[in-house]
C-alpha positions as CSV (number, residue, x, y, z in Angstrom):
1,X,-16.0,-0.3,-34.6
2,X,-17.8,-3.8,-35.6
3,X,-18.2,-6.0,-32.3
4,X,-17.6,-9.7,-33.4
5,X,-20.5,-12.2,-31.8
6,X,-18.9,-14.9,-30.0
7,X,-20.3,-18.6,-30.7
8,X,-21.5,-19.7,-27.1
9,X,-20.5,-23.2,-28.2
10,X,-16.6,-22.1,-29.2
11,X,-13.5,-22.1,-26.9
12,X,-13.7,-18.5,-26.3
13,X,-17.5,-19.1,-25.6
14,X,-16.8,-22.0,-22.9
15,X,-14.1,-19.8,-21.1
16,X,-16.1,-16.7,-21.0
17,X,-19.0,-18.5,-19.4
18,X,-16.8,-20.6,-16.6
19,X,-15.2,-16.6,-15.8
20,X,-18.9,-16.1,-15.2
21,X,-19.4,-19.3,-12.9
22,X,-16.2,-18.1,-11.0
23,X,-18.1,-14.8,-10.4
24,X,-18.8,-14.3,-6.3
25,X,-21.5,-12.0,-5.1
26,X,-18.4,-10.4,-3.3
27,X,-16.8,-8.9,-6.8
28,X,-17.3,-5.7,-8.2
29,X,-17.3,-6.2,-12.0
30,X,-15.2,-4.4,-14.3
31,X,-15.7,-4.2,-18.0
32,X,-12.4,-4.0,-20.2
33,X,-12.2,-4.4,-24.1
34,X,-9.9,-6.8,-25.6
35,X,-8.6,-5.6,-28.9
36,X,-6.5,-8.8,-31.4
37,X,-3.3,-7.8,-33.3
38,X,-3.6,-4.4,-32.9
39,X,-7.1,-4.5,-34.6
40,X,-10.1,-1.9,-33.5
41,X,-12.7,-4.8,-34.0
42,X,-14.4,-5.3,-30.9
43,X,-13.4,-8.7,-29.7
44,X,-15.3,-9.3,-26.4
45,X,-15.9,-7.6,-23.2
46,X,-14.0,-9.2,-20.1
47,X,-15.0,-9.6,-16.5
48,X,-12.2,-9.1,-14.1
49,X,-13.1,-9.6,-10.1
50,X,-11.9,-6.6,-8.0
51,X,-12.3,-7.1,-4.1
52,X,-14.8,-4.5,-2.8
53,X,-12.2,-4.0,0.0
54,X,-8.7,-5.1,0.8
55,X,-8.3,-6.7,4.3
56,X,-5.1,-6.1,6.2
57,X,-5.7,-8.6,9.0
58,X,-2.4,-10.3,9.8
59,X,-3.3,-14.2,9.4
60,X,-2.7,-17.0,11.8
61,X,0.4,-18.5,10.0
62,X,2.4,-15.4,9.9
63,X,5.3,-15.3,12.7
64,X,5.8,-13.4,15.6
65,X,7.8,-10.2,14.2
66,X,6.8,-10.4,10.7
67,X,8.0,-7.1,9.2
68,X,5.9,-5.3,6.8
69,X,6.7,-2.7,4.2
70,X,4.0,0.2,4.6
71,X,2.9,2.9,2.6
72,X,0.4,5.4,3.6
73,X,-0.1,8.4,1.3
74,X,-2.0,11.4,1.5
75,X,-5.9,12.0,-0.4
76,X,-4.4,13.2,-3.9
77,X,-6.4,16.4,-5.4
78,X,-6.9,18.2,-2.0
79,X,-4.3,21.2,-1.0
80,X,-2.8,20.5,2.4
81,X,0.0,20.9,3.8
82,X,3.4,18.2,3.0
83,X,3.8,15.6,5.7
84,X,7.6,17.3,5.8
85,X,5.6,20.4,6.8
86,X,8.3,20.8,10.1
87,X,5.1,21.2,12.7
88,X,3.3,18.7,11.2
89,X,6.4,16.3,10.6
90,X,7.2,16.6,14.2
91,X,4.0,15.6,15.4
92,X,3.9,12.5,12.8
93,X,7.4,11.4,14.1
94,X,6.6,12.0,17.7
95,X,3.3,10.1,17.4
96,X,5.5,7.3,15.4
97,X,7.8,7.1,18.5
98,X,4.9,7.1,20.6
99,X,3.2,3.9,19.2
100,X,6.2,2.2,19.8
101,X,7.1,2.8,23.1
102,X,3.3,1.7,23.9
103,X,4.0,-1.3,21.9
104,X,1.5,-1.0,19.2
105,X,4.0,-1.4,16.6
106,X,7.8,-1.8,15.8
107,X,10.0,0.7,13.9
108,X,12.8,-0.7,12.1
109,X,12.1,2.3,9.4
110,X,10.1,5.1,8.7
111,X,10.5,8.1,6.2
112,X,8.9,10.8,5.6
113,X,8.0,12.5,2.1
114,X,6.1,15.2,1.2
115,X,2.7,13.3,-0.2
116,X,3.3,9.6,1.9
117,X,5.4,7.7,4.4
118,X,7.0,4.6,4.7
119,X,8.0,2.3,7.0
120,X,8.8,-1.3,7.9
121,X,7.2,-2.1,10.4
122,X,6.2,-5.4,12.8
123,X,3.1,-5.6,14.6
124,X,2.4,-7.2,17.8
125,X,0.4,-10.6,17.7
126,X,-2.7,-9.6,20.1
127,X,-3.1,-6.2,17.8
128,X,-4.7,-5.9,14.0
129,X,-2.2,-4.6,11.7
130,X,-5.0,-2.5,10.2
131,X,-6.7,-1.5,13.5
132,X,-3.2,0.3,14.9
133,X,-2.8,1.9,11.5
134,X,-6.1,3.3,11.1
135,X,-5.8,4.7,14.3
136,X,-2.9,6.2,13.7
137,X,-4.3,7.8,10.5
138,X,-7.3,8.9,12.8
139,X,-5.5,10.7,15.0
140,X,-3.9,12.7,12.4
141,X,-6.7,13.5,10.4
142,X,-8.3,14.6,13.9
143,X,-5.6,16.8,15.5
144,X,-3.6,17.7,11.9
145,X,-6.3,17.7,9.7
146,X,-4.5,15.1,7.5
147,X,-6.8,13.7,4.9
148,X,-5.0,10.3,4.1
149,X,-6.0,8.3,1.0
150,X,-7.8,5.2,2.1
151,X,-6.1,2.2,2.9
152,X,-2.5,1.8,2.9
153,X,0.2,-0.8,0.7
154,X,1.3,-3.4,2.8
155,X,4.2,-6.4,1.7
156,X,4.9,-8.6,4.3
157,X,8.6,-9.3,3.9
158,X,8.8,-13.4,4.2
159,X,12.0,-14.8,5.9
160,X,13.2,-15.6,2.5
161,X,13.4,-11.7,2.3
162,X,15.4,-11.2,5.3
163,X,18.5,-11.1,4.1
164,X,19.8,-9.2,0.6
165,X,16.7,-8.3,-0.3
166,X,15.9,-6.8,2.9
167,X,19.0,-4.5,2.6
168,X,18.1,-3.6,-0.4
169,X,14.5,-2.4,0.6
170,X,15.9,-0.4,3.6
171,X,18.3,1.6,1.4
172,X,15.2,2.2,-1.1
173,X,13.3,3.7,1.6
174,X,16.0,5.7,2.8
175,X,17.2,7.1,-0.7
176,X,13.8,8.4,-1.0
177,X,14.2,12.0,0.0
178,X,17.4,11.9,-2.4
179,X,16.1,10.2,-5.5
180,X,13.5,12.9,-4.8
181,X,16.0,15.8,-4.7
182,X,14.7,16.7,-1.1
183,X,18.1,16.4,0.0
184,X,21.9,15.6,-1.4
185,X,22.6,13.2,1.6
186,X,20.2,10.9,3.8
187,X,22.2,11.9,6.6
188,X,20.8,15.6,5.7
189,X,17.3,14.2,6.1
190,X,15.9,15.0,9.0
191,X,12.3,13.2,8.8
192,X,13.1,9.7,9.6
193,X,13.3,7.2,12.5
194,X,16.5,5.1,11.7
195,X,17.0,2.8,14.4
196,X,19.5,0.9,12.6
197,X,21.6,3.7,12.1
């Protein structure tokens, strides 16, 4: 492969060095190659900013009730046993229940599958969103011997959301275990918290 110099002075020179500028101390860098038209010339090398960690802190703006679409997954690569395991799934949904009627979180859905959960959930404002979930997790990992990838994926659904779309997302969380061919029928499905139904 020939690498291509770039002229500092060029276009492609005066955006590469004001991606640098933009740099923070924060980023992790990450290299990527940038082939043209299918060529294998080496063009340039990129920089990309990555956060070193994603925060999950509910801001200030965000209203009371604001529902959030979680998914927490299990480490991948490591034999345990399925979340759908029946001890084990009992224990998750009972703990599930549990957090609510303490208050630490809402359940307007939660499903489980074999490798990760979800659920919409809304968090109260005096508690971190990410405090009550890594607790949870903790717990688990304690008394179950869950190992949970790190993190979670969080979408706060906006009000915007609230209406089709939010139908829409509750029936993709609960066709999961069919679309997975776990079972023929939700109703048959007997890992879930449906308040709604």
């Amino acid at each position: 492969m020939a690498a291509v110099e770039l002229d500092e002075n060029s276009e492609r020179g005066k955006v590469d060095r004001a991606l640098r500028a933009r740099l923070g101390k924060s980023a992790r860098r990450s290299r990527s190659t940038l082939y043209v038209n299918g060529s294998r010339d080496l063009i340039r090398k990129v920089r990309r900013e990555f956060p070193r960690r994603l925060h999950h802190e509910v801001p200030s703006w965000v209203e009371d009730g604001a529902l959030f679409h979680i998914r927490i997954a299990l480490e991948r690569g490591l034999k345990q046993n399925p979340l759908t395991d029946p001890p084990l799934a009992r224990a998750i949904i009972i703990s599930a229940t549990l957090y609510q009627q303490k208050e630490r979180w809402h359940v307007t859905l939660f499903v489980l599958m074999p490798d990760h959960l979800h659920a919409l959930l809304s968090f109260p404002r005096d508690e971190s969103m990410s405090s009550v979930i890594s607790d949870w997790k903790r717990f688990h990992a304690r008394k179950h011997q869950v190992a949970w990838q790190e993190g979670y994926f969080d979408h706060r659904l906006r009000e915007d959301e609230r209406g089709e779309q939010l139908s829409m997302k509750i029936d993709y969380i609960r066709q999961n275990p069919v679309a997975a061919g776990l079972c023929a029928d939700i109703a048959d499905w007997p890992w879930i918290i449906d308040p709604l139904e």
